[in-house]
Wavefront OBJ file of the C-alpha trace (Angstrom):
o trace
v 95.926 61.777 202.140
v 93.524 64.719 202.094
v 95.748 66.776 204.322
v 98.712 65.999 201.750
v 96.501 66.737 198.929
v 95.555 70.197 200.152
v 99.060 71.522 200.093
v 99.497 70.066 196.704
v 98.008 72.680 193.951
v 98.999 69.916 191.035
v 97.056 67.366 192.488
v 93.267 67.038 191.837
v 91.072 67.965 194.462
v 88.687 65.765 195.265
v 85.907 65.878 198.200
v 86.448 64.155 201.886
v 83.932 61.918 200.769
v 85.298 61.146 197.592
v 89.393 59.851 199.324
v 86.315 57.875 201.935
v 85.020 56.345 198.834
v 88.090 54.897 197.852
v 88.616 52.561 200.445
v 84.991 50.988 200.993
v 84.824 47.681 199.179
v 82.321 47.783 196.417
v 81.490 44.628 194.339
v 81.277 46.128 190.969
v 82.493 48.888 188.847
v 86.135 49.543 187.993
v 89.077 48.288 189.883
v 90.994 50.371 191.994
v 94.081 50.754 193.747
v 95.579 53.130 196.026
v 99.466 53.354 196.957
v 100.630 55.655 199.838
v 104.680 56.000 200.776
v 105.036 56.901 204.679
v 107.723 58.068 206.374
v 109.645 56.071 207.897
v 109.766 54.962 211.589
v 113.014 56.181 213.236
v 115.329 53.619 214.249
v 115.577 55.270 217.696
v 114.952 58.863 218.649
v 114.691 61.492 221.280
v 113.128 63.926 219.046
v 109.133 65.116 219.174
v 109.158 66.203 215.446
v 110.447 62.687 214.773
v 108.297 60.973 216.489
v 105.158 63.506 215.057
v 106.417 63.066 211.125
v 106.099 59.009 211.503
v 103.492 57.371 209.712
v 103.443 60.850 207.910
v 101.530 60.412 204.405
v 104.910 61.107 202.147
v 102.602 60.937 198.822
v 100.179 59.015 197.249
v 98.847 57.553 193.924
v 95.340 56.459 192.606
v 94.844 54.990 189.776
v 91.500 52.828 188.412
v 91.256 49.874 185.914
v 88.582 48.985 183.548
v 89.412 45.595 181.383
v 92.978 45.747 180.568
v 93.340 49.533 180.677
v 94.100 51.667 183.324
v 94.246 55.436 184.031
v 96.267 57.404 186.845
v 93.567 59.483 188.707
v 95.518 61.155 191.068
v 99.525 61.688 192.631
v 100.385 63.850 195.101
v 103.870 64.258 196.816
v 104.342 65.869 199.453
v 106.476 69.605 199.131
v 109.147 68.635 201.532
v 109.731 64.847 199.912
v 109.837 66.053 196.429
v 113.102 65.110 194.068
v 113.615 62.187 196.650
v 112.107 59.344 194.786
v 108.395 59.224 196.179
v 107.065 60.028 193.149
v 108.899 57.447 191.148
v 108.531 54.547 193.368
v 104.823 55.113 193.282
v 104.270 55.206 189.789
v 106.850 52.150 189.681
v 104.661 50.261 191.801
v 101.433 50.793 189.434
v 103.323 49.479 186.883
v 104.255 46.583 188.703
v 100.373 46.218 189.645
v 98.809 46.817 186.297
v 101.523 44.397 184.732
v 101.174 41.711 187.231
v 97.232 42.421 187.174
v 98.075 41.539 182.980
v 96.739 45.151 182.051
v 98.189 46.434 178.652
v 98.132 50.281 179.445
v 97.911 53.149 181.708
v 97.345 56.509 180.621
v 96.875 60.132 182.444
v 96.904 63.376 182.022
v 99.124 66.340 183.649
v 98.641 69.873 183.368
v 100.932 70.889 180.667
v 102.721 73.727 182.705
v 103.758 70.743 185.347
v 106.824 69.428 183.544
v 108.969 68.264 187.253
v 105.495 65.562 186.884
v 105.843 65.373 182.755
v 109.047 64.490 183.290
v 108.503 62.043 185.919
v 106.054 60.637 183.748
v 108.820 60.430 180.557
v 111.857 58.961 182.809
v 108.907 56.044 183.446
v 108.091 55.342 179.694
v 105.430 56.907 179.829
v 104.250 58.504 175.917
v 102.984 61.710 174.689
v 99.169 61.177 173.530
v 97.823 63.796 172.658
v 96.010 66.914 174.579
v 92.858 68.062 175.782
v 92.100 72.068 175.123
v 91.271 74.170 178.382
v 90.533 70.724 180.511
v 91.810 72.546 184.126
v 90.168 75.190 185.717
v 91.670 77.492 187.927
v 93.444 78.316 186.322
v 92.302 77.454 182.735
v 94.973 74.786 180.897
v 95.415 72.703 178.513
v 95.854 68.762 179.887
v 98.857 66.549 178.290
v 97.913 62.819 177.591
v 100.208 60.165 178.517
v 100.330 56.835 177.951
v 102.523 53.925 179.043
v 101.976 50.656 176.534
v 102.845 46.946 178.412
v 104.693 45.018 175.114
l 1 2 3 4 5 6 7 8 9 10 11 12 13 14 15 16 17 18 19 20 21 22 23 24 25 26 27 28 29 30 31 32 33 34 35 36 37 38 39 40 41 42 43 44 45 46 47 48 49 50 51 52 53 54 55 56 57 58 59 60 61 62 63 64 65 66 67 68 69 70 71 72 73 74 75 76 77 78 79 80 81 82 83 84 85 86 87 88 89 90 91 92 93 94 95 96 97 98 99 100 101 102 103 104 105 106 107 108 109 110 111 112 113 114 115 116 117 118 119 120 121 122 123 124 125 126 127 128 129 130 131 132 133 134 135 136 137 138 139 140 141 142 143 144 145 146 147 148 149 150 151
């Protein structure tokens, strides 16, 4: 997940420590949950590279939840799997969580310039909320809230 974040300058950037956070169990605080897509195990293969790009980390998706609300922390997909679907079956599957886990929203925010991930984002459901002046640094940008409402 770190490696694919790296290469990804949309997604945020968060320390080793921080991804090795994520998956120690911790009794309290908000709930989290973590979706990776792989790629897939060849059927059979002579090939090195196809046998190296196995259990290759394809993108990811974290998202936390507090009561019935949760927010999208962090996607990445990785550059060569983009426009394949990676990016909408994960946020698919939060939505499946958070409605199956009876939560009533999600909300995020994107960088406004990102619209391939704004549009992602709109083909879900997912709502224009407002916006948050100068929230990204390097460089400085305004951040577009989303929000996806469970009826």
């Amino acid at each position: 997940m770190i490696h694919l974040e790296r290469q990804c300058a949309s997604a945020a950037h968060w320390t080793d420590g921080y991804y090795r956070q994520l998956f120690r169990a911790e009794g309290s605080g908000p709930q989290r949950v973590v979706l990776v897509v792989e790629a897939p195990v060849p059927a059979e293969s002579d090939s090195a590279q196809a046998a190296v790009s196995h259990g290759e980390v394809l993108g990811f998706l974290v998202a936390r939840g507090v009561a019935q609300e949760w927010e999208l922390e962090n996607i990445a997909v990785a550059p060569s799997a983009r426009r394949q679907g990676v990016g909408t079956a994960l946020v698919q599957a939060l939505l499946a969580h958070v409605r199956q886990a009876d939560g009533k929203a999600v909300f995020l925010e994107v960088r406004a310039s990102n619209l391939p991930a704004r549009e992602l984002y709109e083909k879900a459901g997912f709502k224009p909320a407002g916006s948050r002046k100068s929230y990204y640094m390097g460089p400085m940008e305004d951040a577009v809230l989303y929000r996806y409402e469970f009826r």
